[in-house]
N, C-alpha and C positions, 0 to 999 in steps of 0.2 A: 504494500500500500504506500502511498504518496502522500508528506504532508509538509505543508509550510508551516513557520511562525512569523508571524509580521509583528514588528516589533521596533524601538526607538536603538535598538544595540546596546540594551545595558546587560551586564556580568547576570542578573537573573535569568535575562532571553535567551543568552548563550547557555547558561547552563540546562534549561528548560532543551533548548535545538538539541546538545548534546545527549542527553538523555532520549529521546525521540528516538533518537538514533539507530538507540538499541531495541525497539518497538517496531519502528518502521522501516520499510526499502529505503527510500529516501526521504531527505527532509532537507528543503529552500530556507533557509533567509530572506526574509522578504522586510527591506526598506521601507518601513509606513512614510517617510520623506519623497518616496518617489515613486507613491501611487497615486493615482487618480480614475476619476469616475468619468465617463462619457455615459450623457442621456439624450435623448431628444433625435436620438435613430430608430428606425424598428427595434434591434434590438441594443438596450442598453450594457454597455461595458464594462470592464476592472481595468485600468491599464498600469503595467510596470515596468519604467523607465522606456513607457509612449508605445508598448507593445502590449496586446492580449494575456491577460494573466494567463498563465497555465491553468488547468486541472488539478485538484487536489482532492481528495479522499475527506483529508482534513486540514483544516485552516483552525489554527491559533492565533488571535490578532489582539494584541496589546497596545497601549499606548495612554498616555496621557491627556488630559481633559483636553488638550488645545485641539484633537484630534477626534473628538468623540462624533464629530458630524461626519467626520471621511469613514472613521471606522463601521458608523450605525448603518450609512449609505454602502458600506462593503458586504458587509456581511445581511443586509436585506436584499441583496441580489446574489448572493454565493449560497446561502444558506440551505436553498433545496437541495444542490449537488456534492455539499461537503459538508460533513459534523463541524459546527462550530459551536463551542462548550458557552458562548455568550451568544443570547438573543439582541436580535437587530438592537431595539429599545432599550436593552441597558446599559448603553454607553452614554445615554443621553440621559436616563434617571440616574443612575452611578456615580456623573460627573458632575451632577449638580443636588446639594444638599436639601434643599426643597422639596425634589420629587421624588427623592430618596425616603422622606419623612410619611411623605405621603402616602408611597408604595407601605411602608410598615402599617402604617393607620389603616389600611384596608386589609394589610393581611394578620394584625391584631400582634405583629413585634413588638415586644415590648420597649419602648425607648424615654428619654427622658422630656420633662413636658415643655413643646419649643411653640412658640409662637410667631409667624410671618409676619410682617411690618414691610409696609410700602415708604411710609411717611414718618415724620419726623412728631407730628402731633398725637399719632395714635400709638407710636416708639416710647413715648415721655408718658401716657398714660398706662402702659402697660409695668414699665419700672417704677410706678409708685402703686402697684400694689403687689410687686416681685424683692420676695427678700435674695441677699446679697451675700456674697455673691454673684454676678449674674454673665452668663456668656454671650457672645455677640458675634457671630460668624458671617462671613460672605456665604453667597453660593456654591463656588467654586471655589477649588484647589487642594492641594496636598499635603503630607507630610506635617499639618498642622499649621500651613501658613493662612492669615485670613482669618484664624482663631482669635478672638481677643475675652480677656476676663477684668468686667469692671465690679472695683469694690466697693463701691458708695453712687449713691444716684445722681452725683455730681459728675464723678467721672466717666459714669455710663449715657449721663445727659453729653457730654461732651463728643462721644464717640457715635452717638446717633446724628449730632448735628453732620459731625466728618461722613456718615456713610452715607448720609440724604444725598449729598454731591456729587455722588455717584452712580444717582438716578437708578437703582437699581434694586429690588428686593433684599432683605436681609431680613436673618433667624437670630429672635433674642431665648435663649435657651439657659432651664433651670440650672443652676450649680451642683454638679452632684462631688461630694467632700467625698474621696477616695484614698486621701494620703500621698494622691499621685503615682497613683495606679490604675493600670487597665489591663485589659485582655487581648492580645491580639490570637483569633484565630481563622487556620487555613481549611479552608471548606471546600473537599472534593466531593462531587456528587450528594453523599447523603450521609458525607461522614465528617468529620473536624479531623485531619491526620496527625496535624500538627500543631501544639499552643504554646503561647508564652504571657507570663506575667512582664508586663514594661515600668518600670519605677522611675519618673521623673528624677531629670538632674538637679542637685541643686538649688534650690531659689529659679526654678522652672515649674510651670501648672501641667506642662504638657507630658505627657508620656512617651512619644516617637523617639525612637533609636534618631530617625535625621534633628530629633531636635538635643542630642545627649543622654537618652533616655538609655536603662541597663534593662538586659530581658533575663527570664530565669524562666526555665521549663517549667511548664503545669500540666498536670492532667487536668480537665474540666469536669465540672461536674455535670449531668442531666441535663439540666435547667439551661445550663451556658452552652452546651452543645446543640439542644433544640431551638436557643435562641439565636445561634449561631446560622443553623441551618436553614433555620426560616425567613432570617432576614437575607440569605443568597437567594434561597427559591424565589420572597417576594420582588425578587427584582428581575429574575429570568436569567439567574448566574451557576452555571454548572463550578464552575472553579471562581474564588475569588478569596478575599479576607473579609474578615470582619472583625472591625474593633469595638470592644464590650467594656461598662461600666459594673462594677460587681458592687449590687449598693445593699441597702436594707431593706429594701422593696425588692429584691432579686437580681437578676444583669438587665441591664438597659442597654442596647446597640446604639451606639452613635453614628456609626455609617459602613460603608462597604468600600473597599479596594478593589477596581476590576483588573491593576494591573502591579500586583504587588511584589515589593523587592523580599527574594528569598536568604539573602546570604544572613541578616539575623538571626532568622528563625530558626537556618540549616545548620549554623554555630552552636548556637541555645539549646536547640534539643537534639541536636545530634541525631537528626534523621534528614534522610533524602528527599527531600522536598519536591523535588526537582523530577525525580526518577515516579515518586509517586502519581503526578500530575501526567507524567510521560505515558507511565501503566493506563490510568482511567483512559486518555485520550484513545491510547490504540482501543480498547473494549468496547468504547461508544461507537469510536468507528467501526466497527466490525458490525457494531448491532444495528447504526444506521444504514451502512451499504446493505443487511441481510431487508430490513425495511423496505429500503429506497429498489432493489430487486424484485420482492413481493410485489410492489406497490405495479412495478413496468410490466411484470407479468401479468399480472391481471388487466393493466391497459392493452396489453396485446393480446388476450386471452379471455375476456369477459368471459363471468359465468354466464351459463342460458340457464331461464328456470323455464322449461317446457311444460304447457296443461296439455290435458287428455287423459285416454285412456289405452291400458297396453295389452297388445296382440299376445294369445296364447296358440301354441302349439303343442296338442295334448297338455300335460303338465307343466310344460317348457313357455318361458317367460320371453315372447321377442321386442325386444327394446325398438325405437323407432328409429327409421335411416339418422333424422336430424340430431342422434343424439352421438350413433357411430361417428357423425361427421364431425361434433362440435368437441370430443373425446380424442378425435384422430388414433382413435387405437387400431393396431395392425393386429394379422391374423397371429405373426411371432410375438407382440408382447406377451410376457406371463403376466398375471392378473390376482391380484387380493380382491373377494369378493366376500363382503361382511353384509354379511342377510340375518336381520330381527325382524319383529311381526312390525308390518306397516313402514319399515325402512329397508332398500338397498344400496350399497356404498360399491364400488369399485373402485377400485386403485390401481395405477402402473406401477409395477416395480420394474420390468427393467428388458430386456428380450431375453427369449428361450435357449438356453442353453444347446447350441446344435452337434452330434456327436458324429 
């Protein structure tokens, strides 16, 4: 089998291609910097570096939020003829914290209690009746940046007036008091493979290793595992992270990573990250190519449901021409014929042994 990774070339992708490796025939490199989409033909395009993408079995496509419109438009046209472990749509809820909150709220994730703000007047009423701590995020971004934590409602009035100017939605979000600790965990398919506890550095709120954050292996408990996995599913993510708040109300998810760096985690708990994500991928594909198979044969093959009534001779059962025809069985196939009251099944298995 055949698979790309599209990706920015960070040390995780490489290590992710690597791994592949051992899973699959071949596995591309594929430059998210120098792909693009062609529409507004009969048929709409992938193009890589201004040629026809290949064929791929399976398409892995990573990248960062600057990218979530190329990538969501890639993969809503690749996705019929390749496993890709992300739906179209989650690069565009994934990358931006809003829709992300959203997607939880319908699918009943439990997370911490955040509230949307357009304006600066309904911003300043919601922080005098929000105790303080209080968080204040952009839309977008990563690694913690766009995170802000204001301590008194002077300094949080200050930072609403700064983010009005920027014409643009923002989440003012409860403080949950952790000690400066989170959860980061890796969610493949329907499992959590790999977790770590992240301890703030220092006179830091944040947890991220990219902000100096230390990780230590965890096992998760039930609770974190299922809130783990429910907030990938609510976004339509076969593989991703998700970072978790472990509070006195239980873990609270703060959001999802669709393209997360493994060399933390693969340090921390001393497991293959990389190789595991490798495993699922070749499995899905095998189990979507057997699908996507089924699926063509039956388009070339319809079943017939025939009405009527059927010819006997003497005891003997004569089936009608229309049925020899639409079966195509020859006089050499051998045949399974499973006969109960009121049901006949036949089956091919395969031609007659000729001596």
């Amino acid at each position: 089998m055949k698979a790309a990774i599209i990706s920015l070339g960070s040390i995780s992708s490489r290590w992710l291609a690597d791994a592949m490796k051992k899973h699959f025939d071949t596995v591309d490199a594929i430059d998210i910097a120098e792909l693009e989409v062609s529409l507004g033909e009969k048929q709409a395009q992938v193009l890589y570096q201004g040629k026809p993408l290949p064929k791929y079995d399976c398409i892995y496509a990573r990248g960062s939020y600057r990218y979530a419109v190329l990538l969501r438009s890639i993969t809503a046209l690749l996705q019929k003829e390749s496993y890709m472990p992300l739906r179209a749509a989650s690069y565009t809820i994934g990358h931006d914290k809003i829709l992300t909150h959203l997607k939880f709220q319908e699918n009943n994730v439990p997370q911490p209690k955040t509230y949307l703000v357009t304006t600066s007047e309904s911003a300043k009423k919601i922080i005098k009746k929000t105790k303080f701590p209080v968080i204040m995020k952009l839309p977008a971004g990563t690694h913690g940046k766009g995170v802000m934590l204001a301590e008194s409602e002077e300094s949080a009035s200050s930072m609403i007036d700064a983010l009005v100017l920027l014409k643009q939605p923002f989440l003012i979000q409860e403080y949950i008091d952790t000690d400066g600790k989170d959860y980061r965990c890796i969610v493949v398919g329907d499992q959590v493979v790999a977790a770590m506890k992240r301890i703030a550095a220092k006179g830091e709120k944040r947890a991220n290793i990219h902000s100096g954050g230390q990780g230590q292996k965890i096992e998760v408990d039930e609770k974190t595992r299922r809130a783990a996995i429910m907030a990938a599913r609510s976004c339509g993510l076969d593989i991703c992270a998700v970072d978790i708040l472990p509070s006195l109300k239980g873990p609270l998810v703060l959001e999802v990573n669709l393209s997360p760096g493994l060399q933390g985690i693969t340090k921390v708990t001393n497991i293959n990250v990389a190789d595991k994500i490798a495993s699922y991928l070749h499995a899905q594909t095998q189990r979507f190519k057997g699908i996507h198979k089924e699926q063509l044969l039956k388009e070339l093959a319809p079943e017939q449901e025939i009405h009527g009534t059927l010819d006997y001779r003497g005891n003997r059962i004569l089936l009608p021409e229309v049925v020899t025809m639409a079966t195509k069985f020859k006089e050499d196939d051998e045949l399974v014929i499973k006969a109960t009251k009121g049901k006949i099944e036949i089956v091919k298995l395969g031609k007659k042994n000729k001596e």
